[in-house]
KEMAR-862259 format. One record per residue (C-alpha): residue number from 0; residue in three letters; x, y, z. Coordinates in pm, 1 decimal. Layout:
# residues N
 num residu     east    north       up
 NUM    ALA        X        Y        Z
...
# end
This chain:
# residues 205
 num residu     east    north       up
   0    UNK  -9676.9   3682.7   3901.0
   1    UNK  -9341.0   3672.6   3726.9
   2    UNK  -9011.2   3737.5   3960.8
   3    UNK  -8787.0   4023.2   3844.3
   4    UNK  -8508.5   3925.2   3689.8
   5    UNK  -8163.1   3939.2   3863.6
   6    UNK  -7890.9   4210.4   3690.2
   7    UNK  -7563.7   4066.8   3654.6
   8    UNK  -7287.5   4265.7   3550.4
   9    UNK  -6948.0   4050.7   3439.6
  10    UNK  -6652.8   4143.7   3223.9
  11    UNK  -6489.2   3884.6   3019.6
  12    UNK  -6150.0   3953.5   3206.7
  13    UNK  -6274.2   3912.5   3592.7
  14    UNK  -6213.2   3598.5   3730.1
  15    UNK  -6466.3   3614.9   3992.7
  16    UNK  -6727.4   3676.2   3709.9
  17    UNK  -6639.5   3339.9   3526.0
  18    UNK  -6681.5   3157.6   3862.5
  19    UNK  -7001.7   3327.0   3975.0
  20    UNK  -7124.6   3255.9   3593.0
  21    UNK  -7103.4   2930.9   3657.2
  22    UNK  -7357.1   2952.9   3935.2
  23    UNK  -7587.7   3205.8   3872.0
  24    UNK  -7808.1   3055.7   3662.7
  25    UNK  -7897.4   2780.9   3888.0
  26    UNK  -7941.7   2994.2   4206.3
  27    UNK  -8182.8   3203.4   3968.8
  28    UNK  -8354.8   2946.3   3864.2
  29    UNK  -8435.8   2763.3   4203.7
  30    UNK  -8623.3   3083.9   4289.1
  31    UNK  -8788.5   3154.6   3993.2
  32    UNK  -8580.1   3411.1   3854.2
  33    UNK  -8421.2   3462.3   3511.7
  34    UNK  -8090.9   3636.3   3480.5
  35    UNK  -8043.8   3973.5   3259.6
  36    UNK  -7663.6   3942.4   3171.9
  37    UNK  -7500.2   4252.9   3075.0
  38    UNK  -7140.1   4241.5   2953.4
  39    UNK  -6909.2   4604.1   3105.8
  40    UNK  -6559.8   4695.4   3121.1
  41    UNK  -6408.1   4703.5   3456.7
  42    UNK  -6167.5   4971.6   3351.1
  43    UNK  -6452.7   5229.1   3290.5
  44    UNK  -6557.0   5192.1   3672.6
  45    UNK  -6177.0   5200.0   3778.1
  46    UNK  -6131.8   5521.0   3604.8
  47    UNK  -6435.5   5670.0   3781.7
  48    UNK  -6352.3   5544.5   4154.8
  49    UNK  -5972.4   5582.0   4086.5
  50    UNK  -5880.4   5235.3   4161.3
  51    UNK  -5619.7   5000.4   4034.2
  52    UNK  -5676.5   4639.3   3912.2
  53    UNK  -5551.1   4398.7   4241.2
  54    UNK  -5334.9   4247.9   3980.7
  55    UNK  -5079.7   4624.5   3980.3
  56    UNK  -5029.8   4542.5   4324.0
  57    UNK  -4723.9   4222.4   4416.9
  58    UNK  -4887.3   4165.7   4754.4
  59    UNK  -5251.0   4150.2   4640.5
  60    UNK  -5173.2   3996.6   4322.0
  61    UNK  -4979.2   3722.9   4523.3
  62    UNK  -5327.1   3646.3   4750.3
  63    UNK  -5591.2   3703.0   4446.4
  64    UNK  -5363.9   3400.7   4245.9
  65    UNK  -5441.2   3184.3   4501.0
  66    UNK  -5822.5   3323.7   4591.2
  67    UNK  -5895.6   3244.9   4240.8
  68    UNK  -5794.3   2937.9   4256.0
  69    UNK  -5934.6   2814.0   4578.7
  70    UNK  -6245.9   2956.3   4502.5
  71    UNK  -6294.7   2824.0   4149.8
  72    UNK  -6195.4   2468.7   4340.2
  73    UNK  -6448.3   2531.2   4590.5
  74    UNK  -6720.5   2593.4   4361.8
  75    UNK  -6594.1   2278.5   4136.1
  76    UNK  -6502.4   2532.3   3835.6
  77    UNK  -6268.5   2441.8   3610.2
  78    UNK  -5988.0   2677.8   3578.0
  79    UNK  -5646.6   2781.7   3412.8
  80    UNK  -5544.5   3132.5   3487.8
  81    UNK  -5437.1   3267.8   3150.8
  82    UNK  -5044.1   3376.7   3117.8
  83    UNK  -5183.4   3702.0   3001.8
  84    UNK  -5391.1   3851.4   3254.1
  85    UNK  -5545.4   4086.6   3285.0
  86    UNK  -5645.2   4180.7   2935.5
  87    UNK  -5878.2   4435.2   2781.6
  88    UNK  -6173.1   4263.7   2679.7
  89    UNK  -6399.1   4500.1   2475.5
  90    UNK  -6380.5   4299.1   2151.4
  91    UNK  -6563.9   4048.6   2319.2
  92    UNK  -6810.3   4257.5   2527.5
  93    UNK  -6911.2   4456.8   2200.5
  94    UNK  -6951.0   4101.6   2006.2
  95    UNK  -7191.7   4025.4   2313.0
  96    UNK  -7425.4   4332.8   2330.2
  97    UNK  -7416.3   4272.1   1878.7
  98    UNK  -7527.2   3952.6   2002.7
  99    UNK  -7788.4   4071.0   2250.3
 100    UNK  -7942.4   4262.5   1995.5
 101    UNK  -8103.9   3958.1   1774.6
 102    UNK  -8080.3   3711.4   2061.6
 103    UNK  -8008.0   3731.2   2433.1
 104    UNK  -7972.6   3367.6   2428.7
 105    UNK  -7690.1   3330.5   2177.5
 106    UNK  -7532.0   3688.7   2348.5
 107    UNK  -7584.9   3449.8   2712.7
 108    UNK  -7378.9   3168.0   2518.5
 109    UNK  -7117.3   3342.7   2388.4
 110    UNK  -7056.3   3532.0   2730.5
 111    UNK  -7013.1   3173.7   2864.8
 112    UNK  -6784.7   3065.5   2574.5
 113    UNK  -6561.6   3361.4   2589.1
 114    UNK  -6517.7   3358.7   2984.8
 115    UNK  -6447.7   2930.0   2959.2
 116    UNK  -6196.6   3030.1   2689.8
 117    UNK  -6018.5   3225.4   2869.0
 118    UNK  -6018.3   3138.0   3181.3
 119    UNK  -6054.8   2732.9   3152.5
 120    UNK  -5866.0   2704.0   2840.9
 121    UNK  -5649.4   3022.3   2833.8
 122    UNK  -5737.2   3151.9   2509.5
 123    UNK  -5651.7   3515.6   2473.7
 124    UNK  -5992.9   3722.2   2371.9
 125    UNK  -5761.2   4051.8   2314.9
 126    UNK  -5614.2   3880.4   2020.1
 127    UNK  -5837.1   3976.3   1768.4
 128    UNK  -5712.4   3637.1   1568.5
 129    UNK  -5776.0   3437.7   1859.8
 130    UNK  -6126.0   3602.0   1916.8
 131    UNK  -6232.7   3496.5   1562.0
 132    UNK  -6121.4   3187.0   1598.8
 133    UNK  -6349.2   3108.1   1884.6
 134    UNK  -6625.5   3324.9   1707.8
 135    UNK  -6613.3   3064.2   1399.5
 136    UNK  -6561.7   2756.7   1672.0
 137    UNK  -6868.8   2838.3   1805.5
 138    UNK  -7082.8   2857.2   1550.7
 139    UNK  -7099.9   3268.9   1497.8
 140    UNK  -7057.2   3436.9   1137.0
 141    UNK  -6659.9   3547.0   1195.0
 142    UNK  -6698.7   3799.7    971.5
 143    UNK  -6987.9   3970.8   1088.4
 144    UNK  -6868.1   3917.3   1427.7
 145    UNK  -6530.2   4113.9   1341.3
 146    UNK  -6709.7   4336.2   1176.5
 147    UNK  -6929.4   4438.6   1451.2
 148    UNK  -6623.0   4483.9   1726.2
 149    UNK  -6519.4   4732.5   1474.0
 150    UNK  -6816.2   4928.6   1439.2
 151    UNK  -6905.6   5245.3   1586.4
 152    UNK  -7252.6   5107.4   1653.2
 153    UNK  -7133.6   4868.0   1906.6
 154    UNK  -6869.9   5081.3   2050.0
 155    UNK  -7154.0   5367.2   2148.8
 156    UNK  -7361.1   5072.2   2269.5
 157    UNK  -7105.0   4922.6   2529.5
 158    UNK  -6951.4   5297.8   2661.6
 159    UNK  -7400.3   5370.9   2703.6
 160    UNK  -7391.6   5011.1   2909.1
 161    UNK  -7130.8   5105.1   3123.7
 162    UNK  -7204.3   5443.1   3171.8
 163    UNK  -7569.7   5323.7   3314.3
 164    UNK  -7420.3   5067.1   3489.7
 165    UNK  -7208.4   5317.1   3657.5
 166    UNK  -7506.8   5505.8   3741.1
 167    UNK  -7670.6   5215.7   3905.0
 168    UNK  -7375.4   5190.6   4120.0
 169    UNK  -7167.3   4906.2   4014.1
 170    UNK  -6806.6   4926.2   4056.0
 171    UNK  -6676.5   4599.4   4044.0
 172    UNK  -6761.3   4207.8   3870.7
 173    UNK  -6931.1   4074.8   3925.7
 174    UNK  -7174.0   4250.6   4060.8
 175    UNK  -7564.3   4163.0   4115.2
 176    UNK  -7899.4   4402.0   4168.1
 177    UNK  -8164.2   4194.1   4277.9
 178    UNK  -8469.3   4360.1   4365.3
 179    UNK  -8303.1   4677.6   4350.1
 180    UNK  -8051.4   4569.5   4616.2
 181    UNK  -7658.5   4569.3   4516.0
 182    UNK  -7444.4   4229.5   4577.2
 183    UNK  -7023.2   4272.5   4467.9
 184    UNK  -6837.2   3948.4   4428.4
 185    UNK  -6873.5   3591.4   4411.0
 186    UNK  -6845.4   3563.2   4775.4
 187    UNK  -7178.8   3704.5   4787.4
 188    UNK  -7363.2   3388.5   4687.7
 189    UNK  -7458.8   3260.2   5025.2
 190    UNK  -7631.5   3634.9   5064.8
 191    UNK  -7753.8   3608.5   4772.4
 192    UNK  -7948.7   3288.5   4864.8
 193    UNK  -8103.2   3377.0   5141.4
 194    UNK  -8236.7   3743.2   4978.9
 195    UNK  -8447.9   3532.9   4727.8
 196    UNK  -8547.6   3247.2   4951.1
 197    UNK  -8708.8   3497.8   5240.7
 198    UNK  -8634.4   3905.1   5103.3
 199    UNK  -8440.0   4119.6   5315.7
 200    UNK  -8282.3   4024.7   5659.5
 201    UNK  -8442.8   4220.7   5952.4
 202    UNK  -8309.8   4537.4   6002.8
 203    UNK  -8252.7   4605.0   5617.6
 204    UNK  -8563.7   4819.6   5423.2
# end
């Protein structure tokens, strides 16, 4: 009997996403799973918990620097932070879901291109030049691809996404639902582990 398939939620501007995107896939696959990826906007959950980016703060920008990048060497991820950073990233989500749509294996590419652009080779995905750039570079109609940021199809389709993802109760990226249970952050991995090797711990229904 097939495994459901792990939820995980990333946006193209989280850090922690590109690092945990790096491992997913593997941990999935050593238990049998497959991975539904599903591109959001952080922002959208911000507004609805009325939180603030970590990045608005000095003293928790400061320690998330230098989390990023001991956790990205930990995990043996290549990484540049980008000198813009954060940046809004819908362009790119909206290019994946257009993506999704024909082929969740091209959308699953391009949501690794776009997060190892930015964050491994600091290419800005807000620039809408520098986003069809890497569209054409890897092998996407440019065109189309521009075309379908713009369009009001993919706009309703990635505000419906994070709406339900809301609703499922993610507030943060990335974030995981594996059996119906909720995992937040890349430091969740070792967790995450031992939930599809043996289920839930004792003491947890």
């Amino acid at each position: 009997m097939l495994k459901p398939p792990i939820d995980f939620y990333f946006d193209f501007s989280s850090p922690y996403a590109y690092i945990a995107s790096e491992w997913i896939g593997a941990v999935a696959a050593r238990h049998g799973r497959t991975v539904n990826w599903r591109a959001i906007l952080l922002g959208a959950t911000f507004q609805v918990t009325g939180l603030k980016p970590p990045v608005e703060f000095p003293l928790k920008r400061d320690y998330l620097l230098r989390d990023v990048a001991r956790s990205a060497a930990y995990a043996g991820v290549p990484l540049r932070m980008p000198e813009v950073f954060p940046i809004p990233t819908q362009n790119a989500a909206r290019v994946f879901w257009w993506l999704h749509a024909q082929d969740t294996q091209r959308a699953v590419a391009w949501a690794r291109t776009g997060l190892r652009a930015y964050f491994a080779r600091g290419i800005n995905l807000s620039d809408p030049a520098a986003l069809k750039a890497l569209c054409e570079e890897s092998g996407l109609d440019a065109e189309a691809a521009e075309a379908a940021w713009n369009a009001p199809e993919w706009k309703a389709k990635l505000k419906s996404v994070n709406e339900a993802a809301i609703a499922t109760g993610v507030f943060g990226a990335p974030f995981f639902v594996i059996d119906g249970e909720p995992f937040w952050g890349n430091d969740r991995q070792a967790q995450i582990e031992a939930w599809l090797a043996s289920g839930p711990p004792r003491g947890i229904a």
